[in-house]
KEBA-305650 format. One record per residue (C-alpha): x, y, z; residue in three letters. Coordinates in nm, 3 decimals, always signed. Last residue first. Layout:
% residues N
@c1:X, c2:Y, c3:Z, nulo:ala .
...
//
This chain:
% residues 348
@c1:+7.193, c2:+2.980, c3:+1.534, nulo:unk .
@c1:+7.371, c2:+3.205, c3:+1.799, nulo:unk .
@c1:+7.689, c2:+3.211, c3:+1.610, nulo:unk .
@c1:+7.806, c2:+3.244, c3:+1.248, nulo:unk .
@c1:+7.539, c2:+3.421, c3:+1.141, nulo:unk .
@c1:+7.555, c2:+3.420, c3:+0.749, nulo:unk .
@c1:+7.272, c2:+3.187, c3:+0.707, nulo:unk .
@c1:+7.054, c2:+3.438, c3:+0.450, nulo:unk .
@c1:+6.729, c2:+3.424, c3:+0.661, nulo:unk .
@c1:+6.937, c2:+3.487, c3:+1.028, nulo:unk .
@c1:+7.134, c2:+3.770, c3:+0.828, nulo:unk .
@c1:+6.816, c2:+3.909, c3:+0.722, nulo:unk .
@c1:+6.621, c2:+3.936, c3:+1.025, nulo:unk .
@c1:+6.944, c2:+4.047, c3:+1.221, nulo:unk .
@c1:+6.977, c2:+4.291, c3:+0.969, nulo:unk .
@c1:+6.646, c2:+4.386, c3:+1.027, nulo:unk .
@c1:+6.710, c2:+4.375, c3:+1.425, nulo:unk .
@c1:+6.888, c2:+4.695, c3:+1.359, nulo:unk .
@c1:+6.641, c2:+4.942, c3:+1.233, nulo:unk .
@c1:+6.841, c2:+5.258, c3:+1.157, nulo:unk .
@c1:+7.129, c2:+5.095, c3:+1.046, nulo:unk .
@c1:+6.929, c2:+4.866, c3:+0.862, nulo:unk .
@c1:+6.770, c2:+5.150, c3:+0.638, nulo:unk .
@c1:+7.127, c2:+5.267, c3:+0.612, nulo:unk .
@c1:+7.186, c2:+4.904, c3:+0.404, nulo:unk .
@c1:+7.385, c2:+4.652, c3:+0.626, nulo:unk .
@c1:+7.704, c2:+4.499, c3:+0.527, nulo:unk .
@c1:+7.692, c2:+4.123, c3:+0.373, nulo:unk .
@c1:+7.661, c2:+4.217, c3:+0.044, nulo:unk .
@c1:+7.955, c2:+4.374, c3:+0.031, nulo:unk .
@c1:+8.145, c2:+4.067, c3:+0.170, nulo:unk .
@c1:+8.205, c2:+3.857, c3:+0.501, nulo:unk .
@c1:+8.254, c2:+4.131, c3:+0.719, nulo:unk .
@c1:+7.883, c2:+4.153, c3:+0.879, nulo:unk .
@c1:+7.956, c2:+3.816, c3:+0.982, nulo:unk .
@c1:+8.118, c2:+3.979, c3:+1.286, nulo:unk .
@c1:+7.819, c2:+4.051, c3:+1.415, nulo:unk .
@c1:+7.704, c2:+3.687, c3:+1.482, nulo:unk .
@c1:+8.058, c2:+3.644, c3:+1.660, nulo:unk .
@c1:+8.012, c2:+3.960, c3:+1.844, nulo:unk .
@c1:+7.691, c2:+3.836, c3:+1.997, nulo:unk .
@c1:+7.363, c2:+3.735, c3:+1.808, nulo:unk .
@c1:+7.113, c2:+4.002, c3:+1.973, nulo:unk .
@c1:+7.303, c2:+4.237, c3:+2.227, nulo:unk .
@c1:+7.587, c2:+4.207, c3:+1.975, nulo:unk .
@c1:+7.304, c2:+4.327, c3:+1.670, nulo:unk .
@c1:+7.162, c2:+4.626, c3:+1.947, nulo:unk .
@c1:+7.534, c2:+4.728, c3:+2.053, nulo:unk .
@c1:+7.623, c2:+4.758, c3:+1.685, nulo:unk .
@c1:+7.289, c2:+4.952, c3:+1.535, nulo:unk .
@c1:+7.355, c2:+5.194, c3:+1.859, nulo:unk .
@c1:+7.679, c2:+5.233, c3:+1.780, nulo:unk .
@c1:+7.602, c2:+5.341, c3:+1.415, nulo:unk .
@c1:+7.312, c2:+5.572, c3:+1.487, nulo:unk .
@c1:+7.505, c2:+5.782, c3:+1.769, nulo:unk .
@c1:+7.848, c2:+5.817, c3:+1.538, nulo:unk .
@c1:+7.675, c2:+5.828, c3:+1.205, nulo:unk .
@c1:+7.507, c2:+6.112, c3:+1.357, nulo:unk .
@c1:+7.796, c2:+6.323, c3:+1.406, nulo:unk .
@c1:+7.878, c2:+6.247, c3:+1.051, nulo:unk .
@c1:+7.595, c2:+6.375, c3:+0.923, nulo:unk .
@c1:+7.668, c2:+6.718, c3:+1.069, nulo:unk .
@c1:+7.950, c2:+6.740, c3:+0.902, nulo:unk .
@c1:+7.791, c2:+6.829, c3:+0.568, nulo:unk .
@c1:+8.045, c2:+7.064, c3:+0.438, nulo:unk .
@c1:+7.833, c2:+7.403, c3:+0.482, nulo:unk .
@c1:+7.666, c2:+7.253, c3:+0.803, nulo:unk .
@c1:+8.008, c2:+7.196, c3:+1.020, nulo:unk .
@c1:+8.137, c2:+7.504, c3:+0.882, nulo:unk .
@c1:+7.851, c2:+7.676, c3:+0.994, nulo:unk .
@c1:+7.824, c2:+7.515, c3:+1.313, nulo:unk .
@c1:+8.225, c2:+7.608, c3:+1.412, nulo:unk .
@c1:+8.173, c2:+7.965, c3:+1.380, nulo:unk .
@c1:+7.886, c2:+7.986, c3:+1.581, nulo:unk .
@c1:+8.035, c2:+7.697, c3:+1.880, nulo:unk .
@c1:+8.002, c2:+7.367, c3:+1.826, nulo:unk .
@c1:+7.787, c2:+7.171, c3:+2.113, nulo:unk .
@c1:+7.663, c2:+6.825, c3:+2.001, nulo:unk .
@c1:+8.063, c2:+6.663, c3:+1.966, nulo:unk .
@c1:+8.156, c2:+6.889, c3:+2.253, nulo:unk .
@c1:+7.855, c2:+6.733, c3:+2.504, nulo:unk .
@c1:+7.967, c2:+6.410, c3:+2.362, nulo:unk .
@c1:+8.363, c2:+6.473, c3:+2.490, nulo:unk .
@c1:+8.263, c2:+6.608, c3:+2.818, nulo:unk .
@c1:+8.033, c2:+6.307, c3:+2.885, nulo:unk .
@c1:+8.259, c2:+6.028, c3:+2.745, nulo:unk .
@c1:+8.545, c2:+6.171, c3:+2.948, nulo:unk .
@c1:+8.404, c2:+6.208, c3:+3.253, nulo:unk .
@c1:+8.243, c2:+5.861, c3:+3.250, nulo:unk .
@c1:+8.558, c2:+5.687, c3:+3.104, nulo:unk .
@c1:+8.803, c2:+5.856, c3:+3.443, nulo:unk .
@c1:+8.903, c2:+5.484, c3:+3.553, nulo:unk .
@c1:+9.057, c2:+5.383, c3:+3.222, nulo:unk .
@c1:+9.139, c2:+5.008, c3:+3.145, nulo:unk .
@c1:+8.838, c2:+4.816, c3:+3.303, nulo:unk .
@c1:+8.586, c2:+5.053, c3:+3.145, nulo:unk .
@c1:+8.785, c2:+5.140, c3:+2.847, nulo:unk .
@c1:+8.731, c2:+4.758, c3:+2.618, nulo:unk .
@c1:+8.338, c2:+4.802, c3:+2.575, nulo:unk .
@c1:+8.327, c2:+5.178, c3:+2.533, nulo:unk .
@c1:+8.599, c2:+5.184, c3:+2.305, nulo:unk .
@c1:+8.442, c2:+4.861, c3:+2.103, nulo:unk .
@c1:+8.082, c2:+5.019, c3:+2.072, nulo:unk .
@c1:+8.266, c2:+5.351, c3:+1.970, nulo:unk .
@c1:+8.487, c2:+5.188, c3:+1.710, nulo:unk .
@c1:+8.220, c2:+4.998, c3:+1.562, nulo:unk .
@c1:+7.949, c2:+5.315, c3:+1.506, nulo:unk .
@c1:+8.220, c2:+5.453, c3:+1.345, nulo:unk .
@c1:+8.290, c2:+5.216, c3:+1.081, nulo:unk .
@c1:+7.908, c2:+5.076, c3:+1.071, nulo:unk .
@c1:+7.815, c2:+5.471, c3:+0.972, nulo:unk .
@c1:+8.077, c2:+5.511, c3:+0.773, nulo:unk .
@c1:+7.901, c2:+5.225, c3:+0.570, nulo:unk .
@c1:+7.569, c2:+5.317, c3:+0.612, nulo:unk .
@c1:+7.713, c2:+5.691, c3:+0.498, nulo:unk .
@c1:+7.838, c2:+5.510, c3:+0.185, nulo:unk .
@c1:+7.534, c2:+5.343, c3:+0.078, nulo:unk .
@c1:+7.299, c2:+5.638, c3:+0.117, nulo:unk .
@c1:+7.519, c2:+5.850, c3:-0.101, nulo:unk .
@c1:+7.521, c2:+5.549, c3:-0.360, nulo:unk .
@c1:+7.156, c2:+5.541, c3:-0.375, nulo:unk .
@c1:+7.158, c2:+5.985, c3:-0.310, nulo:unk .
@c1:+7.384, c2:+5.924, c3:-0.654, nulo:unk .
@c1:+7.061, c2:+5.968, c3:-0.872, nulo:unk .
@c1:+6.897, c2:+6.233, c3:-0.744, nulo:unk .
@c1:+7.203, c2:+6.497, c3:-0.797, nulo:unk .
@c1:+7.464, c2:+6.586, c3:-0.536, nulo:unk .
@c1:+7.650, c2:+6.946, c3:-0.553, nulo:unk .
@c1:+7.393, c2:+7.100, c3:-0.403, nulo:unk .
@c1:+7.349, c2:+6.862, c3:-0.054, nulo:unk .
@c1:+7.765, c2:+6.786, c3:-0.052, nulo:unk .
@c1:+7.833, c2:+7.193, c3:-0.011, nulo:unk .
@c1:+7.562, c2:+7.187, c3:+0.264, nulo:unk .
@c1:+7.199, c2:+7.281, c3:+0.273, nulo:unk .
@c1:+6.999, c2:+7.433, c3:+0.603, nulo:unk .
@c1:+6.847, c2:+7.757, c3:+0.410, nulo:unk .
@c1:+7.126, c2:+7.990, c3:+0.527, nulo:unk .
@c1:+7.374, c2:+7.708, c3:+0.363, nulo:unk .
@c1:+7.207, c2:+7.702, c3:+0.005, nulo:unk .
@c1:+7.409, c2:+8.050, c3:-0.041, nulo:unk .
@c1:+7.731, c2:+7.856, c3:-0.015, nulo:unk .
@c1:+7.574, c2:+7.571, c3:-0.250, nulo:unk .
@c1:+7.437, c2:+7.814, c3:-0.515, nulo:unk .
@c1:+7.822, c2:+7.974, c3:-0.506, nulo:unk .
@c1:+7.965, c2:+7.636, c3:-0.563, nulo:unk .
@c1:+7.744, c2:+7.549, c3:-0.829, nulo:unk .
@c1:+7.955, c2:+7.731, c3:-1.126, nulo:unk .
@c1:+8.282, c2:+7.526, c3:-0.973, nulo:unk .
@c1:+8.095, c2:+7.228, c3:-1.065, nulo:unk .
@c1:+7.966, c2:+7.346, c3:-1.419, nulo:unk .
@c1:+8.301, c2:+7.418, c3:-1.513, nulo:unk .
@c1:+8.456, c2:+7.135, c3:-1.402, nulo:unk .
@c1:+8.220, c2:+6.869, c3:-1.585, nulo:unk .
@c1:+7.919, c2:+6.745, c3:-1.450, nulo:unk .
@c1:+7.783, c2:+6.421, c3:-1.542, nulo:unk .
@c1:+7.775, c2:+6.268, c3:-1.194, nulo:unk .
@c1:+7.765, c2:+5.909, c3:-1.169, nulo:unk .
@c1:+8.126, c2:+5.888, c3:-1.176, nulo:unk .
@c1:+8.167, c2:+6.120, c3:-0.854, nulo:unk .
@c1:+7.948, c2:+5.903, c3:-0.642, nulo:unk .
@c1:+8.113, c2:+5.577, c3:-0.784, nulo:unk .
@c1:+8.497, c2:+5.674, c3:-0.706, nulo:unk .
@c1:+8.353, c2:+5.689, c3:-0.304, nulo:unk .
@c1:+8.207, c2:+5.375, c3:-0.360, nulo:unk .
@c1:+8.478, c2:+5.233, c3:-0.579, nulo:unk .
@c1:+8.739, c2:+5.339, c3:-0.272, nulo:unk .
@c1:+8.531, c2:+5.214, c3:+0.014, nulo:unk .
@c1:+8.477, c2:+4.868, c3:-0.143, nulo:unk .
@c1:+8.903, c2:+4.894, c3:-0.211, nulo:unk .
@c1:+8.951, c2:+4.952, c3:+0.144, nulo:unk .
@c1:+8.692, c2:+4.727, c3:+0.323, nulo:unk .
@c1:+8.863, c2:+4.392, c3:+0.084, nulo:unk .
@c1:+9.135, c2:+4.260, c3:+0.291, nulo:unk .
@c1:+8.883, c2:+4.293, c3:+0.613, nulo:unk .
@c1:+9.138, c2:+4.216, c3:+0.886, nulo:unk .
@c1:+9.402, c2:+4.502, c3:+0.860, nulo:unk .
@c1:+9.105, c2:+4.759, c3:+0.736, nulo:unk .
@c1:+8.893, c2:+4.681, c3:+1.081, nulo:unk .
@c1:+9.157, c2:+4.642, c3:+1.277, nulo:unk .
@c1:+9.320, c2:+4.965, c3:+1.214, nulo:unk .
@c1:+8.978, c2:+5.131, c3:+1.285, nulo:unk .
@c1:+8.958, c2:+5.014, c3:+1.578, nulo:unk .
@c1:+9.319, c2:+5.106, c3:+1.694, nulo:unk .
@c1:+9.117, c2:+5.421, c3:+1.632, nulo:unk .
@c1:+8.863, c2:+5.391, c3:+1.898, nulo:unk .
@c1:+9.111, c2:+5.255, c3:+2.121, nulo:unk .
@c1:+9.372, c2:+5.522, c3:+2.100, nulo:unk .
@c1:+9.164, c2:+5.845, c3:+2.168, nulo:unk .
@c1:+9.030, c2:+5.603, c3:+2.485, nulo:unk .
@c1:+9.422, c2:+5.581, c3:+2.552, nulo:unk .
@c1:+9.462, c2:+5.939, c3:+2.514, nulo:unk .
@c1:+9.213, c2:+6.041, c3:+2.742, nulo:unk .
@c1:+9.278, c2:+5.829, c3:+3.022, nulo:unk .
@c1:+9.654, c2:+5.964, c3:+2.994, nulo:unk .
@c1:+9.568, c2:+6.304, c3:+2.974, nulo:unk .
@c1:+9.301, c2:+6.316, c3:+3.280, nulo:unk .
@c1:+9.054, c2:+6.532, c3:+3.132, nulo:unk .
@c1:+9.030, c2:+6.869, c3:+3.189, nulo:unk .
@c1:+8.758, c2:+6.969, c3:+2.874, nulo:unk .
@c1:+8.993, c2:+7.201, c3:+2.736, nulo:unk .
@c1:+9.304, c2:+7.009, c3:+2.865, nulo:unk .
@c1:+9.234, c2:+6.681, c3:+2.684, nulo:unk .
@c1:+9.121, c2:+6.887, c3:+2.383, nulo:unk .
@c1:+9.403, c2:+7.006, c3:+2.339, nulo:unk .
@c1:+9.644, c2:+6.779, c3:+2.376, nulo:unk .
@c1:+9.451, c2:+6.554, c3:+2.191, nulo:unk .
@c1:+9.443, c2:+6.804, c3:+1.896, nulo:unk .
@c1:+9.841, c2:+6.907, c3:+1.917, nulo:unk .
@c1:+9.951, c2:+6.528, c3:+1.914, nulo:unk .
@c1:+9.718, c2:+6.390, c3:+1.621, nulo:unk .
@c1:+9.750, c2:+6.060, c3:+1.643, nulo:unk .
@c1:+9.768, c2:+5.865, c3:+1.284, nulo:unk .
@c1:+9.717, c2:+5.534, c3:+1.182, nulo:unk .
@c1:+9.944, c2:+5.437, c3:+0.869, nulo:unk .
@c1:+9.884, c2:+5.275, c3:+0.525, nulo:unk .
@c1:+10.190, c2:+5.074, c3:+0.365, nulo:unk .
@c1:+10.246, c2:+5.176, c3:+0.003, nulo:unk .
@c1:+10.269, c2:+5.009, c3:-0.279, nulo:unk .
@c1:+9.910, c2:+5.031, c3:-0.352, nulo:unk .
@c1:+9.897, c2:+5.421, c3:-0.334, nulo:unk .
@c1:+9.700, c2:+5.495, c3:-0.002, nulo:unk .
@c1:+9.324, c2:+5.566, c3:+0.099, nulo:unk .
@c1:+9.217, c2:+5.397, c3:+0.437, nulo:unk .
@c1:+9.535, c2:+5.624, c3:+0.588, nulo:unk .
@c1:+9.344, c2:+5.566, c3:+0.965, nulo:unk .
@c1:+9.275, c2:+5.824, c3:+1.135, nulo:unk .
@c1:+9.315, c2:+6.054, c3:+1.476, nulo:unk .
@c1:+9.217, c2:+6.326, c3:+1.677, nulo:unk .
@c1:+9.067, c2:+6.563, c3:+1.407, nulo:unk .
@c1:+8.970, c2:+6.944, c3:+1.475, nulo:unk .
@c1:+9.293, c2:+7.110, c3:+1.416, nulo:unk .
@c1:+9.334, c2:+7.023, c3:+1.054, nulo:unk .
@c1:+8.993, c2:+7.035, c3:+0.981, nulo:unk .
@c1:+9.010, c2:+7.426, c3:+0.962, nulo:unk .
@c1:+9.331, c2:+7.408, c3:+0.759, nulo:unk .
@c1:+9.199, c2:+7.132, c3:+0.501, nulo:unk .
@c1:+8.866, c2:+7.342, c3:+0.476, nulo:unk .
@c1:+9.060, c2:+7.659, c3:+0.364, nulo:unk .
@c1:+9.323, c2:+7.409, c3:+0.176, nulo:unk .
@c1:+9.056, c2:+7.255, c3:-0.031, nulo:unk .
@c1:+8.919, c2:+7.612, c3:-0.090, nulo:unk .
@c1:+9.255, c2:+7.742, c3:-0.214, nulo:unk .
@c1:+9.311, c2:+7.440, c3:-0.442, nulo:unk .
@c1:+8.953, c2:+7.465, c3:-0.596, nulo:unk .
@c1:+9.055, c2:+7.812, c3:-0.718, nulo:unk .
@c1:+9.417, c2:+7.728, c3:-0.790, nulo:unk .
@c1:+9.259, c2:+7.430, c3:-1.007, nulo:unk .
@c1:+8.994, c2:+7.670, c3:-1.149, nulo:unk .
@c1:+9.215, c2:+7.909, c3:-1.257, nulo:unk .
@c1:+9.425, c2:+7.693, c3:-1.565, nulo:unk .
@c1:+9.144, c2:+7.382, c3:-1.628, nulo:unk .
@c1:+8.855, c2:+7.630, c3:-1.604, nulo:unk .
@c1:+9.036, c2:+7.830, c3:-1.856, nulo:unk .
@c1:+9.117, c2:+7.523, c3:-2.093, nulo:unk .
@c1:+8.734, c2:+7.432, c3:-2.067, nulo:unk .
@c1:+8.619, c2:+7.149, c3:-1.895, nulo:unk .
@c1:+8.543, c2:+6.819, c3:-2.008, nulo:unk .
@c1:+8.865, c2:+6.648, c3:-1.987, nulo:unk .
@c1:+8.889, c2:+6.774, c3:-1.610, nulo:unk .
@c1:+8.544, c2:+6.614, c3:-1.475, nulo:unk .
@c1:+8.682, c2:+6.280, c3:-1.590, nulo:unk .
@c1:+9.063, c2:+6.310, c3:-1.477, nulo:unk .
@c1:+8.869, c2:+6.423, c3:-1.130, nulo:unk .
@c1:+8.713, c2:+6.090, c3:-1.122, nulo:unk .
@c1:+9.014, c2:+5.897, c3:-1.150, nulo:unk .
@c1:+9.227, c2:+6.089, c3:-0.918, nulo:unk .
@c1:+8.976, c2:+6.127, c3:-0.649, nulo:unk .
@c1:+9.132, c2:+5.857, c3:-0.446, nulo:unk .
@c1:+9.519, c2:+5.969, c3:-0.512, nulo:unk .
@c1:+9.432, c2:+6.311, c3:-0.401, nulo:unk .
@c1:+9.190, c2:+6.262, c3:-0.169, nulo:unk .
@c1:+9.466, c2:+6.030, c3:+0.013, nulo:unk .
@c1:+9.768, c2:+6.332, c3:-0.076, nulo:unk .
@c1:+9.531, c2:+6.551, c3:+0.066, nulo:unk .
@c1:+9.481, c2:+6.359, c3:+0.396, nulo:unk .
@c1:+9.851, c2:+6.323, c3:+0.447, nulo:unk .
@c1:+9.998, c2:+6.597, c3:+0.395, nulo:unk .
@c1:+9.715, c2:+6.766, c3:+0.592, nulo:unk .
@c1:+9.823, c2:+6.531, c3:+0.898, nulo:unk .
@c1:+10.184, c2:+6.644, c3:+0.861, nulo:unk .
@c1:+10.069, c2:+7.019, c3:+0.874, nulo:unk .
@c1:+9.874, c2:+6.948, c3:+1.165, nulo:unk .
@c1:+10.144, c2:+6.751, c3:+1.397, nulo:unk .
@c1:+10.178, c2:+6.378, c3:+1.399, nulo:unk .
@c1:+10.213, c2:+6.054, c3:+1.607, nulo:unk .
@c1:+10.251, c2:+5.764, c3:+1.361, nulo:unk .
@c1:+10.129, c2:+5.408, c3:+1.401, nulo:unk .
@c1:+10.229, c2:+5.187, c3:+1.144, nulo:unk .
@c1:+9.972, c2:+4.961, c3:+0.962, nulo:unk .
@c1:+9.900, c2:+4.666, c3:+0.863, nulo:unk .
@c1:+10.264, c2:+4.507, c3:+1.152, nulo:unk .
@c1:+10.023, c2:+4.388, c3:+1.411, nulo:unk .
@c1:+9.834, c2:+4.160, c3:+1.145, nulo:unk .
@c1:+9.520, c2:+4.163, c3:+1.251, nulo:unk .
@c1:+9.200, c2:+3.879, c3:+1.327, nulo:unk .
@c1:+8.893, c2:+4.008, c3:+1.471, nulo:unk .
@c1:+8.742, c2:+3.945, c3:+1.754, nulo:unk .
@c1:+8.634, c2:+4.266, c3:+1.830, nulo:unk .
@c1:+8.671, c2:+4.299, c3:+2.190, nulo:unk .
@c1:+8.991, c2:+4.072, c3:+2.256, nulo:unk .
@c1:+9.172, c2:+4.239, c3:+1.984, nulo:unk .
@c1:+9.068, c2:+4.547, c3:+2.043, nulo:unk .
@c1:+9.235, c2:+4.523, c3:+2.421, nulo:unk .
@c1:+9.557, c2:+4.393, c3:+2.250, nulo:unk .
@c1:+9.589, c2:+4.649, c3:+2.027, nulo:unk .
@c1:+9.516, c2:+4.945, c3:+2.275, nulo:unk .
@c1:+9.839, c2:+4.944, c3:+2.486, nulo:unk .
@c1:+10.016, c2:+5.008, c3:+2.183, nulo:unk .
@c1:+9.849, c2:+5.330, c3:+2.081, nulo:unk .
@c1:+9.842, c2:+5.425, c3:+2.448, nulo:unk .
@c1:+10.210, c2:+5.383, c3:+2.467, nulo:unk .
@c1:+10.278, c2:+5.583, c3:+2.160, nulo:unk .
@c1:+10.093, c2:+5.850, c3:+2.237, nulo:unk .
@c1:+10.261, c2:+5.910, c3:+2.570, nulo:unk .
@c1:+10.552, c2:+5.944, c3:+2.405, nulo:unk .
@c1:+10.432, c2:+6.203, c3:+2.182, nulo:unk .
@c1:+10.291, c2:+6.393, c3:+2.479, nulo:unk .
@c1:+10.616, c2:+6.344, c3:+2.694, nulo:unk .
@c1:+10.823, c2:+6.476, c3:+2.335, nulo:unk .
@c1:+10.606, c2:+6.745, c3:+2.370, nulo:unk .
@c1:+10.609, c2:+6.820, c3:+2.708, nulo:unk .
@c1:+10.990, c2:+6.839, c3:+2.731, nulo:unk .
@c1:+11.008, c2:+7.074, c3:+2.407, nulo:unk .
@c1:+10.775, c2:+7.308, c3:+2.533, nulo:unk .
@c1:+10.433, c2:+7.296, c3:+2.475, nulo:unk .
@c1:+10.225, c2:+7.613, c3:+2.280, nulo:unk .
@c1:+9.869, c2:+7.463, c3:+2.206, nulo:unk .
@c1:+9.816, c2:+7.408, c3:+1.838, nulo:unk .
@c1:+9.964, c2:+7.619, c3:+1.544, nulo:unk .
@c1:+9.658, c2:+7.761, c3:+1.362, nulo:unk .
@c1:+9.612, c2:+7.619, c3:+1.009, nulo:unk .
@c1:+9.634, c2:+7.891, c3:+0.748, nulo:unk .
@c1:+9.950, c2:+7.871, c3:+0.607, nulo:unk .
@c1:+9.951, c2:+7.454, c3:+0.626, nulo:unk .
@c1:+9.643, c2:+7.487, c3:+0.466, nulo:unk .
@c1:+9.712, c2:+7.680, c3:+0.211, nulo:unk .
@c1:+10.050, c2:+7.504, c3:+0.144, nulo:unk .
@c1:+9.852, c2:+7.212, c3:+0.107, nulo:unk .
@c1:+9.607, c2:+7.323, c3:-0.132, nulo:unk .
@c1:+9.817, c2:+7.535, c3:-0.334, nulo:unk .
@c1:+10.045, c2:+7.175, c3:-0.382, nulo:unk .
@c1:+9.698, c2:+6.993, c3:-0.498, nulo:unk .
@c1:+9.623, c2:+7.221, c3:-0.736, nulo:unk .
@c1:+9.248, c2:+7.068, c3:-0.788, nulo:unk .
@c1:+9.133, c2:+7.060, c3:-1.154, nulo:unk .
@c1:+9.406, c2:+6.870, c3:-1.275, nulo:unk .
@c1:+9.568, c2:+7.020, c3:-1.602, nulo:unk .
@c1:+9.443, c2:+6.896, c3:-1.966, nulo:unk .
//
């Protein structure tokens, strides 16, 4: 039985599709990418001091990229996540849904692939083979363009860029376990499901239409009983985000004198998509993940405001130490329960 995502159409659909980036010469690129990799290493140490938390320098390697390389890289992570549960879907489908749907699924990957492609700054390879060493990622062409949209001061900018996902490096490298919890989550949502690959590609045109009425893609194609693990995984992207902010805004004051500029342009961006941009944004659910960003910094500045980065930190100890989303939304309940469960480290 074939895959039910063409993985190769997808990439060379998005690459085909995704626009080019600002036009640089050769001098100003190389000054961008150089640039790039100062800020990424003038980050670790601040992140280090903010969080806490304990890093091998050498988890990951930082790579500055274009947009073709960065949708190599994020299909070839869905790709070897989704492996497991696509195998599923695929052995019960038909042979025909096996043989078009693949190129079908493949061309719609790449659509949102290409479109996504010139909208993300940076990230962290959280989904790798096991023999291979993840990377963080700075997306040249997208910092450089925002930074000059919004005319921000391109070095400012690209070390706050750098911070929030030097975060996110830290937060893998010292939590041996945040990976592989993320994977089974995400491996979880698609197990519970009983659909096969023809019944999946049959909602898809439910789900677009759902769109006019304020669904998404993820809304239709999600039954009752995975909203549990749905609910699970956006407290946890929640905390991820929510993290990197708190620790960006904590470490950039003393390091980058333009932060007020830049945090104001860049929020007003994050709430302000153009036509075009808010559909897209609703028909694959993005708009949850803008609020993961607001809800999950203000559950981490409320917990360090209460117990202190040490008390917060205990919120890496195991699965069952991160907070629920109903936590997320009412910090001082995880305090609660931390406090009654002993796994505060400080404050006591």
């Amino acid at each position: 039985m074939g895959e039910l995502v063409d993985w190769d159409l997808a990439v060379s659909t998005a690459v085909r599709f995704a626009s080019p980036g600002p036009a640089v010469t050769p001098e100003e690129a190389r000054s961008v990418v150089a640039d790039l990799r100062w800020a990424a290493e003038a980050a670790v140490d601040p992140v280090a001091r903010v969080t806490g938390l304990q890093c091998p320098p050498d988890s990951a390697e930082t790579v500055v990229v274009d947009r073709p390389a960065w949708i190599r890289s994020a299909a070839e992570g869905f790709r070897w996540a989704l492996a497991p549960s696509l195998d599923q879907m695929s052995s019960k489908s038909s042979g025909t849904v096996a043989a078009v749907g693949s190129r079908v699924s493949g061309m719609q990957l790449g659509a949102i692939l290409a479109w996504m492609s010139s909208k993300v700054l940076g990230q962290y390879e959280a989904f790798h083979a096991p023999h291979e060493r993840p990377r963080l990622l700075l997306v040249a062409p997208n910092i450089r363009s925002v930074e000059h949209t919004l005319e921000l001061e391109p070095r400012d900018f690209r070390l706050w860029v750098a911070l929030h996902e030097e975060t996110h490096r830290v937060q893998f490298g010292s939590v041996p376990w945040l990976a592989d919890h993320l994977l089974n989550e995400v491996g979880s949502l698609l197990s519970i499901s009983d659909l096969g690959g023809d019944e999946v590609i049959a909602r898809l045109s439910s789900a677009i239409r759902s769109v006019g009425s304020g669904g998404s893609l993820v809304e239709a194609l999600q039954g009752p009983e995975q909203q549990v693990v749905v609910d699970r995984l956006t407290a946890l992207m929640s905390l991820l985000e929510g993290h990197a902010d708190h620790v960006m805004d904590v470490a950039a004051p003393a390091l980058i004198p333009t932060l007020p500029t830049i945090r104001a342009r860049f929020d007003a961006r994050r709430t302000s998509p153009g036509a075009i941009e808010g559909l897209i944004r609703r028909l694959l659910g993005l708009d949850a993940k803008l609020r993961q960003y607001t809800e999950g910094a203000t559950f981490v500045r409320t917990v360090v405001d209460q117990v202190g980065m040490d008390g917060f930190n205990a919120i890496w100890t195991s699965t069952q130490t991160l907070p629920s989303l109903s936590e997320i939304r009412e910090p001082l309940t995880w305090v609660e329960r931390a406090h009654s469960t002993g796994f505060v480290v400080s404050g006591e």
